[in-house]
Backbone as JSON, one array per atom type, in Angstrom:
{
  "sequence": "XXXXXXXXXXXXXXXXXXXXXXXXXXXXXXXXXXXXXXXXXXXXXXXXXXXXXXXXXXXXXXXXXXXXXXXXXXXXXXXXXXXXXXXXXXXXXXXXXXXXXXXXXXXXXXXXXXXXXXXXXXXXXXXXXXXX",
  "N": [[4.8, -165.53, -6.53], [3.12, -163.74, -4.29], [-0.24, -163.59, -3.04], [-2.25, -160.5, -2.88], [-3.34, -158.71, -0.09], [-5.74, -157.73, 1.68], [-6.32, -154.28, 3.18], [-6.28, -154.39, 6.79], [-9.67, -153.86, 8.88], [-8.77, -151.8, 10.68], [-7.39, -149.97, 9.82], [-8.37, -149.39, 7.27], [-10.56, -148.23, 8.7], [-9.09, -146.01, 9.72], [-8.32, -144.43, 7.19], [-10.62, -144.0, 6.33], [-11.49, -141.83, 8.12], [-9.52, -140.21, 7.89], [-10.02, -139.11, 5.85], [-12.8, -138.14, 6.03], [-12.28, -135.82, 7.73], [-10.67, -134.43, 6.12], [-12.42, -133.51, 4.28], [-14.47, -132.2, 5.11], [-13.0, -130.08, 6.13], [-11.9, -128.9, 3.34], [-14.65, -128.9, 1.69], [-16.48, -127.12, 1.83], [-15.34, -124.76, 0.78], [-16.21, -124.87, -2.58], [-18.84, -124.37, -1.86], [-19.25, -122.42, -0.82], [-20.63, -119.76, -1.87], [-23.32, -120.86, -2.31], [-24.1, -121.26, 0.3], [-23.76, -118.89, 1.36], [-25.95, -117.2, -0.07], [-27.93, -118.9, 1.05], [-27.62, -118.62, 3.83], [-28.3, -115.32, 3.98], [-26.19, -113.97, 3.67], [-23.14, -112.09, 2.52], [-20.85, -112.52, 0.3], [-18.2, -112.46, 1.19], [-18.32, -112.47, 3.89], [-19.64, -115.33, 4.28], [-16.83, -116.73, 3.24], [-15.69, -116.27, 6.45], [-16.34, -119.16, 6.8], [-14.25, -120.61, 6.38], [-12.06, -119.67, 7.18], [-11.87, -119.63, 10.29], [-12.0, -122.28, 10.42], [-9.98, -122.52, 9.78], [-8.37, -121.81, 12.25], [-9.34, -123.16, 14.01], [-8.1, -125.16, 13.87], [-5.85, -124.59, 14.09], [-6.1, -123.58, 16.91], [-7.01, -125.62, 18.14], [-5.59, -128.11, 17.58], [-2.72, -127.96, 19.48], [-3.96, -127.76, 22.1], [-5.66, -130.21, 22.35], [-4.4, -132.52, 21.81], [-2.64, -131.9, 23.75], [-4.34, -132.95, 25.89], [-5.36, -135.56, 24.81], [-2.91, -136.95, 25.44], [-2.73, -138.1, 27.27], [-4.25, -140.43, 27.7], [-5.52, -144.23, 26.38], [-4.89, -144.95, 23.11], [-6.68, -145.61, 21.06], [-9.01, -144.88, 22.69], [-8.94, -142.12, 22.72], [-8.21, -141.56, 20.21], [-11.09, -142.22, 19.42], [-12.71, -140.59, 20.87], [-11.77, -137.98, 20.09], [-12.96, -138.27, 17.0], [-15.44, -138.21, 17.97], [-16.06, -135.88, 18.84], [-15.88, -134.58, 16.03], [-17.6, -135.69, 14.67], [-20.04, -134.71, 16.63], [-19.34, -131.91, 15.96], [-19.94, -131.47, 13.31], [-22.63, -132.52, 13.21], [-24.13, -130.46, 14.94], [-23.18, -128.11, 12.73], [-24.8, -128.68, 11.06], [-27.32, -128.27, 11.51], [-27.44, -125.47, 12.59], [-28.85, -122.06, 12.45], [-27.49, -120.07, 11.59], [-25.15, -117.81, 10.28], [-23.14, -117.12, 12.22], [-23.47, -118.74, 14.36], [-22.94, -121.32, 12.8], [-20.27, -120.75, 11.96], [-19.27, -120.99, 14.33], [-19.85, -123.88, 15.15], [-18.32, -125.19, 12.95], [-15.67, -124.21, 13.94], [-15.63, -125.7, 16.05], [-15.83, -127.81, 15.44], [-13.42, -128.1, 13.62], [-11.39, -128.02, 16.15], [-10.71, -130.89, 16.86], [-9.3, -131.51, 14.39], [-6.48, -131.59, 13.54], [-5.4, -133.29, 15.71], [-6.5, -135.64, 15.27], [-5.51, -136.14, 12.58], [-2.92, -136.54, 13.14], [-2.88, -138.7, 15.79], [-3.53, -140.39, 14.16], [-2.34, -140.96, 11.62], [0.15, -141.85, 13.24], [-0.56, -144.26, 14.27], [-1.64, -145.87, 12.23], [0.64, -146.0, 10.5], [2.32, -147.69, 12.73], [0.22, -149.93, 12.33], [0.62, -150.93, 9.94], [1.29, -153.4, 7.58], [5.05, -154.52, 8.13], [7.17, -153.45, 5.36], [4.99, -153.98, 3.77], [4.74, -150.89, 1.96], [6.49, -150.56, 0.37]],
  "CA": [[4.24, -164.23, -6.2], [1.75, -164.1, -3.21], [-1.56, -162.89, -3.28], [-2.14, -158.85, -2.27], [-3.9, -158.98, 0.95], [-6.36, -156.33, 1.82], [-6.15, -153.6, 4.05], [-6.94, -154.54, 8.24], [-10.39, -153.47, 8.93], [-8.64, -151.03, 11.35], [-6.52, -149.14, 8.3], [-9.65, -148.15, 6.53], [-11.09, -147.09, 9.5], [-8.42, -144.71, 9.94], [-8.33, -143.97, 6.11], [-12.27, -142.97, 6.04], [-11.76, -141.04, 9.21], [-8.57, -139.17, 7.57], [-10.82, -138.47, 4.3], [-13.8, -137.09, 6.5], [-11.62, -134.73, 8.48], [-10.52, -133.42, 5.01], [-13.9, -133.8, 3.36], [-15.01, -131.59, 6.15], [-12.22, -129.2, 5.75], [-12.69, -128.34, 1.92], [-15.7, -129.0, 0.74], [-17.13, -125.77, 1.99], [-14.87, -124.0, -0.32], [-17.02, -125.15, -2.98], [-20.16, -124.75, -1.27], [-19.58, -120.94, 0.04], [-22.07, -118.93, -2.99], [-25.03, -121.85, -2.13], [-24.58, -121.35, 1.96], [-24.36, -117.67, 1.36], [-27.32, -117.49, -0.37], [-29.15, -119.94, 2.22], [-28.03, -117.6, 5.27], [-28.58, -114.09, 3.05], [-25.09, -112.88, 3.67], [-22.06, -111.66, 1.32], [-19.73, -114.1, -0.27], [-16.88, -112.11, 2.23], [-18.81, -112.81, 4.98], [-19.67, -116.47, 3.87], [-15.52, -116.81, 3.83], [-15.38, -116.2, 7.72], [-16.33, -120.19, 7.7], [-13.0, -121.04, 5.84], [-10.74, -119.03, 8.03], [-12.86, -120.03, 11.47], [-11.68, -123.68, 10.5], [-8.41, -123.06, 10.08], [-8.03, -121.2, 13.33], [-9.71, -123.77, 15.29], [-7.19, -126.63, 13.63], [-3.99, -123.94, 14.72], [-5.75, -124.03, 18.46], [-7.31, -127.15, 18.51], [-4.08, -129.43, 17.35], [-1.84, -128.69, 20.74], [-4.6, -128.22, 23.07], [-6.33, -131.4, 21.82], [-2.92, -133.32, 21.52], [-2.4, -132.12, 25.18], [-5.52, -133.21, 26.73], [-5.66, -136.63, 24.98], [-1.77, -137.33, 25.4], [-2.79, -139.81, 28.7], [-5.58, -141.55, 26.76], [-5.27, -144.99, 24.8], [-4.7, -144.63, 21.68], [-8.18, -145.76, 20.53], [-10.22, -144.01, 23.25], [-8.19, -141.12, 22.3], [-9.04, -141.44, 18.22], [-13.05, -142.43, 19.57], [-13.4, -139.08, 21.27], [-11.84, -136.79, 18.58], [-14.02, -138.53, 16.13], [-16.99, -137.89, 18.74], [-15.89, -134.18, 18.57], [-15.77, -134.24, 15.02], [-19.71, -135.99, 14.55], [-20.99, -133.54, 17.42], [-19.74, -130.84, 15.61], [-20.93, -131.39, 12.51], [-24.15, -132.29, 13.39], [-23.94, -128.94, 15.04], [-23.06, -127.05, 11.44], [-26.21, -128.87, 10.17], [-28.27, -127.78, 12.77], [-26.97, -123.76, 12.89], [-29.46, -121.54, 12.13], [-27.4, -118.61, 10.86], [-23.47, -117.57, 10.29], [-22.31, -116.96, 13.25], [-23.99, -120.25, 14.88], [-22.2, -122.26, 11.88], [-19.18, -120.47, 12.34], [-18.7, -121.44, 15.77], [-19.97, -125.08, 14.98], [-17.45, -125.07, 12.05], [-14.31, -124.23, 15.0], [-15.93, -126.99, 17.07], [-15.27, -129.36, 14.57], [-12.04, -128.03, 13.52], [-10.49, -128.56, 17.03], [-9.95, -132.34, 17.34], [-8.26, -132.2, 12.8], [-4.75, -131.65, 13.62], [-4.66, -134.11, 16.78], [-6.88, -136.33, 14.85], [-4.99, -136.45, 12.06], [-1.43, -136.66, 13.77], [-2.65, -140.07, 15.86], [-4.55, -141.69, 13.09], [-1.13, -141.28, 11.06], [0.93, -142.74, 14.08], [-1.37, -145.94, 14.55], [-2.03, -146.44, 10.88], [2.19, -146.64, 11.13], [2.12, -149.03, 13.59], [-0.21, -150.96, 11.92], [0.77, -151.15, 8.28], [2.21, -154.46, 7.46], [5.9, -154.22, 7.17], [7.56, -154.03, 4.23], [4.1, -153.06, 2.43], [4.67, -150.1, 1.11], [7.93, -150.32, -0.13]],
  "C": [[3.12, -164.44, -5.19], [0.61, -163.01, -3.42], [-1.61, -161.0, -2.95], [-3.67, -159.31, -0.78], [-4.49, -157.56, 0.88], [-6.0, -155.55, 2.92], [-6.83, -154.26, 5.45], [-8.25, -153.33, 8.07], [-10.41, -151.53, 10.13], [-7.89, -149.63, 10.6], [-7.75, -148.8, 7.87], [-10.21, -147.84, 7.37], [-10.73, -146.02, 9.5], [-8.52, -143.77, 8.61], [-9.8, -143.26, 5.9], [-12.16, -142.0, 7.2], [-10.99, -139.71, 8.46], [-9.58, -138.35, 6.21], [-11.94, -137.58, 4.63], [-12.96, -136.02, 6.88], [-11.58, -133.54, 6.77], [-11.32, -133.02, 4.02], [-14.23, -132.39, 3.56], [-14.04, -129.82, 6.0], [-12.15, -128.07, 4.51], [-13.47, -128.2, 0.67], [-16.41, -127.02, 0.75], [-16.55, -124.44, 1.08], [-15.75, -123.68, -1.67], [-18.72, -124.56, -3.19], [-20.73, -123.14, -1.01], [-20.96, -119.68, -0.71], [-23.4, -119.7, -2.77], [-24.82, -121.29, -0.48], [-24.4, -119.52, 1.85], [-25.5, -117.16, 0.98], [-28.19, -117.76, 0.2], [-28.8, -119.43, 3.47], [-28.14, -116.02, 4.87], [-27.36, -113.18, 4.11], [-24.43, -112.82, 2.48], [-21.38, -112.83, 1.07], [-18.37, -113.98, 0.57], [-17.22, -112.89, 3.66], [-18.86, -114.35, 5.06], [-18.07, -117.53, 4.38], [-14.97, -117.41, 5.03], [-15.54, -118.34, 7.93], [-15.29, -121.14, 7.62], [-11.84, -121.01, 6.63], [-11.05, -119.48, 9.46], [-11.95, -121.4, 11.15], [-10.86, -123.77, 10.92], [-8.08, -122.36, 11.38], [-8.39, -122.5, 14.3], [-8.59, -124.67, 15.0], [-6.25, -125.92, 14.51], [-4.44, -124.39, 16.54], [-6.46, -125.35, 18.94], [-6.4, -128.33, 18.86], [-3.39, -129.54, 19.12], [-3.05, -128.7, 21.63], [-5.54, -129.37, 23.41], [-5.02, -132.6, 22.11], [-2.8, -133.64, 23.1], [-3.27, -132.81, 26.38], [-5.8, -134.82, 26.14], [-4.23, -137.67, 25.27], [-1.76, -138.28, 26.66], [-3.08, -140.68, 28.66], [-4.63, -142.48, 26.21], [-5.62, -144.48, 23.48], [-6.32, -144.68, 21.29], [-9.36, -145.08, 21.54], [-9.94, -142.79, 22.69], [-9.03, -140.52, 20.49], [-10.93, -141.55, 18.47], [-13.46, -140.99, 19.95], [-12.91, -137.91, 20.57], [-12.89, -137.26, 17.46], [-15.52, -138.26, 16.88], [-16.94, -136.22, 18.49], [-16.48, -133.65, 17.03], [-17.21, -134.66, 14.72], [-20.46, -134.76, 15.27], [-21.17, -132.13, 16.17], [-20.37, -130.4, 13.96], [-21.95, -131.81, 12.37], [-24.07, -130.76, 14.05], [-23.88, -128.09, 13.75], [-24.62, -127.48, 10.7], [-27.14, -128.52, 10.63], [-28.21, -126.3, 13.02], [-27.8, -123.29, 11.97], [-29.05, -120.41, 11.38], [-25.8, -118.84, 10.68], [-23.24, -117.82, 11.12], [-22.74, -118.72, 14.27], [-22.55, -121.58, 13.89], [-21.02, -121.97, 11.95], [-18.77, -121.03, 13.38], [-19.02, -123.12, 16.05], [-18.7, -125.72, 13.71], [-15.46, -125.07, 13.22], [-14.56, -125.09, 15.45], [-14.74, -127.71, 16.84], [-13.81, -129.49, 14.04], [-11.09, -128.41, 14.72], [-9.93, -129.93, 17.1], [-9.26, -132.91, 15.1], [-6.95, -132.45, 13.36], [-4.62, -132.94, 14.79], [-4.91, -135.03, 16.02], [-6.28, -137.34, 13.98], [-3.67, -137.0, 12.51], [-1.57, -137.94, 14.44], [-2.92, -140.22, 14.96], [-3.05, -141.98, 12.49], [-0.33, -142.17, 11.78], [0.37, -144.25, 14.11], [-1.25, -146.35, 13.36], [-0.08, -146.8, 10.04], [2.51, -147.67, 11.61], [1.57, -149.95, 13.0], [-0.21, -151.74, 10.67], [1.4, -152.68, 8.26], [3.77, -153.73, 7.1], [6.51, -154.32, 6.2], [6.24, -153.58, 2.69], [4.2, -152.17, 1.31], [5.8, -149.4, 0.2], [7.78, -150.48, -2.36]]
}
């Protein structure tokens, strides 16, 4: 029997990257009665930063996809993950709803591409036979 080898240092990269994206995604679910509260709106209103996400993923994914589809692979994954830091430093930094809202789409634009390479590379790079 041979030993279990650990994951490449480049596999959990991708794996903590894939876990932020979705961290990022629905934690705020959670969270929406404390950040309503802390910008003194409604719990409807609050909402808007749920639905805001998922809109930016729907137009983020192809126009993100399309714009890094020339890129290496890894500059490619470096500058959606730069997207994705900016913009949540941005949500931590928004003074009100509508600020956080629109820091909230930022960050949603580069999930769907994000996710879609990271999967392809982390493919590529699996040992084969691994996960059988």
């Amino acid at each position: 029997m041979s030993s279990p080898r650990l994951l490449s240092p480049a596999l959990l990269t991708l794996a903590a990257a894939a876990f932020a994206i979705g961290t990022a995604e629905f934690v705020i679910m959670g969270l929406l009665p404390l950040i309503a509260a802390d910008l003194r709106v409604d719990l409807p209103s609050a909402g808007y930063l749920v639905s805001g996400y998922a809109l930016g993923v729907v137009a983020g994914g192809p126009l993100l996809a399309g714009l890094m589809a020339r890129l290496e692979e890894k500059r490619a994954l470096s500058g959606l993950m730069l997207i994705f830091i900016v913009g949540n430093l941005a949500c931590l930094l928004a003074p009100g709803l509508w600020s956080l809202l629109l820091a909230r789409i930022f960050t949603a634009f580069c999930h769907a591409s994000l996710i879609g390479a990271a999967a392809v590379m982390a493919a590529r790079l699996a040992p084969a036979g691994r996960w059988r």
